[in-house]
N, C-alpha and C positions, 0 to 999 in steps of 0.2 A: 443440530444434527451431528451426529458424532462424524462424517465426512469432512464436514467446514469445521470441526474442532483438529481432526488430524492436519489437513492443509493450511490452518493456521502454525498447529506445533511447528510444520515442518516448515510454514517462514519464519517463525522465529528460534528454530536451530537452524537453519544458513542466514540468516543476520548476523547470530553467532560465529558462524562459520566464517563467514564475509570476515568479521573484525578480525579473525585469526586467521586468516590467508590459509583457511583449510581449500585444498585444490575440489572443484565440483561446485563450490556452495551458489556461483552464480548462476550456474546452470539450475540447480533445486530450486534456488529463486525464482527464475522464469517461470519454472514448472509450474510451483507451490501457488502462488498469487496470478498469475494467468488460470491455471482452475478455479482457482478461488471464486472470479471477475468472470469466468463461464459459467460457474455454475449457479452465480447471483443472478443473473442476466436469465437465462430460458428458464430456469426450475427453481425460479424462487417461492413457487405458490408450494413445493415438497420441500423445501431447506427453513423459509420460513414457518411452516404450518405447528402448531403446538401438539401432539401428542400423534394428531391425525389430519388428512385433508383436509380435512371439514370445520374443525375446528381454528378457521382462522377467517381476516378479513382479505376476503382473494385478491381484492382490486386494489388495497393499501399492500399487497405481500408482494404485486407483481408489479406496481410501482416503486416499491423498494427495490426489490432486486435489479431492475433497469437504472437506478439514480445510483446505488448503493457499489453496485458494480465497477462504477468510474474509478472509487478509489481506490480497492489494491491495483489496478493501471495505474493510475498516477502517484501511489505510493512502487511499482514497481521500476517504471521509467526516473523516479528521482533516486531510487538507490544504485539505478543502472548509468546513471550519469547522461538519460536520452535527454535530448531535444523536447520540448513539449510538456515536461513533469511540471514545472509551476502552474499553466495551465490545467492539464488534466488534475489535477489538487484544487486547485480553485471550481473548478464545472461540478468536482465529487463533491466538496464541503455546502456549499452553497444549497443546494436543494436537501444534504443530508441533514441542517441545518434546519433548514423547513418541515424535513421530516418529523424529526424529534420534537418540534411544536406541534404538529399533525398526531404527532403517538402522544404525549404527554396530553393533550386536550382527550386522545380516547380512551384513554389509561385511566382517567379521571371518573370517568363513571361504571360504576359498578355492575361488570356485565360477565357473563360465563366466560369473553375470551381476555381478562384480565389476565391470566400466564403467559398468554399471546402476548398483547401489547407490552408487558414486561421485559420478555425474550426479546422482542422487539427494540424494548428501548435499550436494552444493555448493549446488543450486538451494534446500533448505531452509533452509541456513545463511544465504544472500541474504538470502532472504527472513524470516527469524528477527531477525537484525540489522536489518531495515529496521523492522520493527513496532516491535522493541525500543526502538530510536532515538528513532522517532514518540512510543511510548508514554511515554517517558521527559521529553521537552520540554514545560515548562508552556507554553499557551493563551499565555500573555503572552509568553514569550521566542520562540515561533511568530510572533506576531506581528508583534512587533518588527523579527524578521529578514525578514520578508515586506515591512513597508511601512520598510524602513531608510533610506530617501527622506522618510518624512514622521512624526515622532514625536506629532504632536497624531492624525493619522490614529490608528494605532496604539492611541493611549491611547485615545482613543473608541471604538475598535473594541472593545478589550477589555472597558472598562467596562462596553460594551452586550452582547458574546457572553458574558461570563460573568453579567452580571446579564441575564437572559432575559425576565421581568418584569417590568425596569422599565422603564416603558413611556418615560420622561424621559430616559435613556440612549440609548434606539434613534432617539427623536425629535433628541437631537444628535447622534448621527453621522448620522442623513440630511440635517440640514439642514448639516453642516460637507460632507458629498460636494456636494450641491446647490449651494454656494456656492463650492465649490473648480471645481466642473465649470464655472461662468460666467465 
């Protein structure tokens, strides 16, 4: 649906944006894949369906959009640097994964909603390789490629997001942003 083709363009121009410290981009972020992850979730049977309503499998469209939904959440919390992305990544891949077994055995036989199952398969496999991608890049090499402008940034960023408790680590990366910001 041309809907989920715009709120994709528009995650991957603030990913863009992200890498280039254009000011807004994490905000579009939020926006762009939190609608994404809504609107796969209630109205998957009108975002999946092929041409019309009717022409799909409702029970396989609206079981997708409830499994399928996990991942831009967990593709959006691991770019956001939350608590829980490796998880929500792993809960999205795992049944998207079953999926694509489920679509490929229906795809197999030659039926009127073969353009269904097709649409079907591509938009999972996107979506399978994006998580996969995420899930696969450590915390540190995220980083790195994110702040590739400033490697003290970087290193302090890390030290502080992967040590969560220590309270001495978060205390210098704010005062190294504080002192960069003046």
């Amino acid at each position: 649906m041309k809907t989920e083709k715009v709120f994709a363009l528009i995650f991957l121009l603030t990913l863009i944006g992200k890498l280039l410290h254009i000011p807004g981009s994490d905000f579009l972020l939020v926006v762009s894949l939190s609608t994404l992850a809504i609107l796969y979730c209630p109205f998957s049977f009108y975002f999946f369906s092929y041409e019309n309503i009717k022409n799909q499998n409702l029970p396989l469209s609206i079981l997708s959009g409830v499994l399928l939904s996990i991942i831009p959440v967990g593709i959006l919390f691991k770019l956001q640097y939350w608590p829980g992305a490796m998880i929500l990544l792993l809960y999205g891949l795992v049944p998207a994964i079953a999926l694509l077994v489920i679509i490929f055995l229906l795809k197999r036989k030659q039926t009127p909603l073969l353009p269904y199952y097709q649409n079907m398969w591509i938009r999972t496999w996107i979506l399978v390789i994006l998580a996969t991608g995420l899930y696969l890049i450590p915390l540190s090499t995220q980083i790195r490629i994110q702040h590739w402008d400033d490697p003290q940034l970087a290193r302090l960023k890390y030290r502080s997001y992967s040590n969560p408790e220590n309270e001495a680590y978060r205390q210098a990366l704010v005062e190294y942003i504080d002192k960069k910001a003046q």
